[in-house]
C-alpha positions in Angstrom: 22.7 -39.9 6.4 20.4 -37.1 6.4 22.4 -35.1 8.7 25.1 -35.3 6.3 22.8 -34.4 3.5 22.2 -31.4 5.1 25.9 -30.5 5.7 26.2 -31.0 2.1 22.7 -28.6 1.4 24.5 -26.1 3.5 28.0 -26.0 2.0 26.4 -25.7 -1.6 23.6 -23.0 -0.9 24.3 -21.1 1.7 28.3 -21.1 2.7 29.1 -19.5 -0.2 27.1 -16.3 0.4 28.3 -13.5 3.7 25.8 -13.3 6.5 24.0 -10.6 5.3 22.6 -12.2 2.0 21.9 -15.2 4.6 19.9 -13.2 6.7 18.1 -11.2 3.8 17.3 -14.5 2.7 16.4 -15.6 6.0 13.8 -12.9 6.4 12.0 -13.8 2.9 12.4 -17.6 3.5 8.5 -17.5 5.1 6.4 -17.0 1.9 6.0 -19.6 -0.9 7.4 -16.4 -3.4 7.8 -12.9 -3.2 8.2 -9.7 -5.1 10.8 -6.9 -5.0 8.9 -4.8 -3.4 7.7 -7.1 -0.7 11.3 -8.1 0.0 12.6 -4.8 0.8 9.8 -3.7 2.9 10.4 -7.0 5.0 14.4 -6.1 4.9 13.7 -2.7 5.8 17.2 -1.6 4.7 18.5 0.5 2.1 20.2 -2.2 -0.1 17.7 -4.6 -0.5 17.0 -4.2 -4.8 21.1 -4.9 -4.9 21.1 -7.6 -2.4 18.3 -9.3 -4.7 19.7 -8.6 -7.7 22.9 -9.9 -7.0 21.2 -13.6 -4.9 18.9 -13.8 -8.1 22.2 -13.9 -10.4 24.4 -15.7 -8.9 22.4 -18.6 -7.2 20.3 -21.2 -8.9 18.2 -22.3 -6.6 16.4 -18.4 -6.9 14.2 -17.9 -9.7 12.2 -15.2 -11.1 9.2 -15.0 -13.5 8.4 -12.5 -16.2 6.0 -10.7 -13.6 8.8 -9.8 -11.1 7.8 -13.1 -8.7 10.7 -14.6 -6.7 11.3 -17.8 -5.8 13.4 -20.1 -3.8 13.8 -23.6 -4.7 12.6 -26.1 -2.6 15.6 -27.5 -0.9 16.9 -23.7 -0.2 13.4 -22.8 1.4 12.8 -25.5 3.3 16.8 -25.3 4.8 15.8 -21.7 5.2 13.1 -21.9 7.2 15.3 -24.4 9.7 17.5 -21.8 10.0 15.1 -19.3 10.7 13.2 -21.1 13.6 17.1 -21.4 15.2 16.7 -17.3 15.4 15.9 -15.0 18.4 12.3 -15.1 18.9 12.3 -11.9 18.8 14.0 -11.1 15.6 11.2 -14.0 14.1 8.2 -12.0 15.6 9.9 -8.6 13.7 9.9 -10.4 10.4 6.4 -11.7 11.0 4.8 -9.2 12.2 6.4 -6.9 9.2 5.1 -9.9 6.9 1.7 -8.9 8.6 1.7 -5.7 7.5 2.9 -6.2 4.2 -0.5 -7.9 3.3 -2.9 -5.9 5.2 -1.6 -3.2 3.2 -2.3 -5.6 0.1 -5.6 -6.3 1.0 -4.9 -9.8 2.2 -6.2 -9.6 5.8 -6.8 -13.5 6.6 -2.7 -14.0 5.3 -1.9 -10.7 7.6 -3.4 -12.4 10.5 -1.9 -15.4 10.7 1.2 -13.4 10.8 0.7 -11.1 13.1 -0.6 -14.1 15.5 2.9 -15.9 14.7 4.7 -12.3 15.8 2.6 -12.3 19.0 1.2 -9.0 17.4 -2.9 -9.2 18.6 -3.8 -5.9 18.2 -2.7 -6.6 14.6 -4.6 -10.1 14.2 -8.1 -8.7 15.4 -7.7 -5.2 13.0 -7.1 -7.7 9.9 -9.7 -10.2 11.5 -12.2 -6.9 11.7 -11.3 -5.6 8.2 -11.9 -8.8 6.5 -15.2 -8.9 8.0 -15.5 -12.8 7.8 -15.1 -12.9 4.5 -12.4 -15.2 4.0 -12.7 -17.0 7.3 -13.8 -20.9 6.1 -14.6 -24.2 7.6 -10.8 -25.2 7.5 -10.0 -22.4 9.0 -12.4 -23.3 12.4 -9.3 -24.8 14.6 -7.8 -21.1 13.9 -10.1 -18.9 14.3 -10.7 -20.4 17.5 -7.0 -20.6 18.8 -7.0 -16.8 18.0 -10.0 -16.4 20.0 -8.8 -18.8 23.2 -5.1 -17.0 22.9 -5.6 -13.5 22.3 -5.4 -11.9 25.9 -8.7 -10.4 26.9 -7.5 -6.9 27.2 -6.6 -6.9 23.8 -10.1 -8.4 22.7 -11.7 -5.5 24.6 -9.9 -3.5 22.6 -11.4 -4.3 19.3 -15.0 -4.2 19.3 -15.7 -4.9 15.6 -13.3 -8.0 16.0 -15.1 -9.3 18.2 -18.5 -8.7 16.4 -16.7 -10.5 13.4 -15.6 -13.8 15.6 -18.8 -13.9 17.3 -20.6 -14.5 13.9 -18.1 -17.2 12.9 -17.9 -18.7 16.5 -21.8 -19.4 15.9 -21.3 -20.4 12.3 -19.0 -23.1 13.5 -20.8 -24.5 16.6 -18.3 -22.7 19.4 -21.4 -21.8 21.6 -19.5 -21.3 24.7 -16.5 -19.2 23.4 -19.4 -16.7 21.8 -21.1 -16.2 24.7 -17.5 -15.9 26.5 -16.8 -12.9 23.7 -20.3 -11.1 24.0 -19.6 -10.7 27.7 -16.2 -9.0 26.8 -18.1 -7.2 24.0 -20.3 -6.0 26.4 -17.8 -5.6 29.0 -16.7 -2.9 26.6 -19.0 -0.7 26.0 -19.3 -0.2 29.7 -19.3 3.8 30.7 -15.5 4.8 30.6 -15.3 3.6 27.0 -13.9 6.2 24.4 -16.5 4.7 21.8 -19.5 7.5 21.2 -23.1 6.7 22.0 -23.8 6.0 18.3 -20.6 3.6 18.4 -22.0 1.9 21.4 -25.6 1.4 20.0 -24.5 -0.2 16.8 -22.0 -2.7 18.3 -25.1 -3.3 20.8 -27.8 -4.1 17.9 -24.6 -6.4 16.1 -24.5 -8.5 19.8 -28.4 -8.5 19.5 -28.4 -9.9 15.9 -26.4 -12.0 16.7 -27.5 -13.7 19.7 -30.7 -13.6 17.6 -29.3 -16.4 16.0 -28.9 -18.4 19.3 -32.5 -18.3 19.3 -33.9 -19.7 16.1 -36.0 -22.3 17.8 -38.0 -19.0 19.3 -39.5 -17.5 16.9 -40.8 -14.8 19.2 -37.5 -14.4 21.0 -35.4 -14.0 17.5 -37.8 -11.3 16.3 -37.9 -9.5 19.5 -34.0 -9.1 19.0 -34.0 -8.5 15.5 -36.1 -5.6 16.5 -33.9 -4.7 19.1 -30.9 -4.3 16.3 -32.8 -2.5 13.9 -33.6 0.5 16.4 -29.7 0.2 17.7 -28.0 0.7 14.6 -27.5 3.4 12.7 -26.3 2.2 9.2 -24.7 5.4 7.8 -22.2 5.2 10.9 -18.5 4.5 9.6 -18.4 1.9 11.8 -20.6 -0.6 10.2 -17.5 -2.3 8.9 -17.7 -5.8 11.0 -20.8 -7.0 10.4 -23.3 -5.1 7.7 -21.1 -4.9 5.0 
């Protein structure tokens, strides 16, 4: 019975259109609503206004506010997205890592992260990760945060210094002792001589590590001080890259 209900969801919403208002749709099938905008820079193609205009006109189960917000109707999303996880993998990692870029440029780094870690794009998931500084990084968000961390190849987490300073602080916030400790070695492991980072880079990303692993220590009063001294002669606040952790 429900395969035949989704025959019948098929032949209704979706035969009638060619392929290429399928796949438009396909592409835009990932967020709850969209706008314009957003769906041509995910299309990437020069007809993507008339493609929309002509989807929001003739179909019912698209919807648009008085603010320019697209919708899709439940049914039609959800078929959608069914469709879109019979794709190539690749083309899915193209529209989710474009996705990803869409909100960084919006501001919406914790969204643009979890699609760049769906398009396998890592580089991208620790710059939003670094620009968002924690901020909007939560206690439901704990079982991420720490996939990214346990997933992201190391290379790539050498790569991004301020990321790591970033998951470090959340790592301690939510108990994940071990993976912090595994992240300062690769923190440290890249600042090691070789590293295109200046010497005023290096010494603040040191006195972040040392403040820390200062928290590691709070039953050491001693200890904690001696490394929040140790951070406050490493780093240089007026250096642009106090970004990941004094903010």
């Amino acid at each position: 019975r429900r395969q035949r209900q989704m025959c019948i969801r098929d032949r209704v919403m979706l035969d009638p259109l060619d392929e290429r208002r399928r796949l438009f749709l396909l592409k835009n099938c990932l967020t709850e609503e969209f706008t314009a905008e957003q769906a041509c820079f995910v299309w990437q193609e020069a007809d993507g206004e008339a493609l929309l205009h002509d989807l929001t006109h003739n179909n019912a189960f698209i919807t648009t506010g008085d603010a320019g917000v697209y919708r899709c109707h439940h049914m039609l999303r959800m078929l959608l997205r069914r469709k879109f996880a019979l794709l190539d993998e690749a083309l899915q990692q193209s529209v989710c890592r474009r996705l990803g870029q869409w909100y960084s440029r919006a501001g919406e780094e914790l969204l643009a992260a979890e699609f760049f870690c769906r398009g396998g794009d890592w580089d991208g998931v620790l710059t939003a990760a670094a620009r968002d500084c924690g901020k909007s990084i939560c206690g439901e968000h704990r079982q991420m945060l720490l996939s990214w961390c346990q997933s992201c190849p190391e290379e790539a987490l050498r790569r991004h210094p301020d990321a790591l300073c970033v998951l470090m602080r959340k790592l301690y916030s939510f108990r994940q002792i071990p993976e912090l400790l595994r992240l300062q070695k690769l923190l440290l492991e890249s600042l090691q001589a070789g590293s295109s980072l200046s010497e005023a880079e290096k010494s603040n990303y040191l006195g972040e590590c040392d403040l820390v692993m200062s928290f590691l220590r709070y039953n050491d009063i001693a200890a904690m001080s001696e490394l929040h001294r140790s951070a406050l002669s490493l780093i240089h606040i007026s250096e642009p890259t106090r970004r990941s952790y004094i903010s």
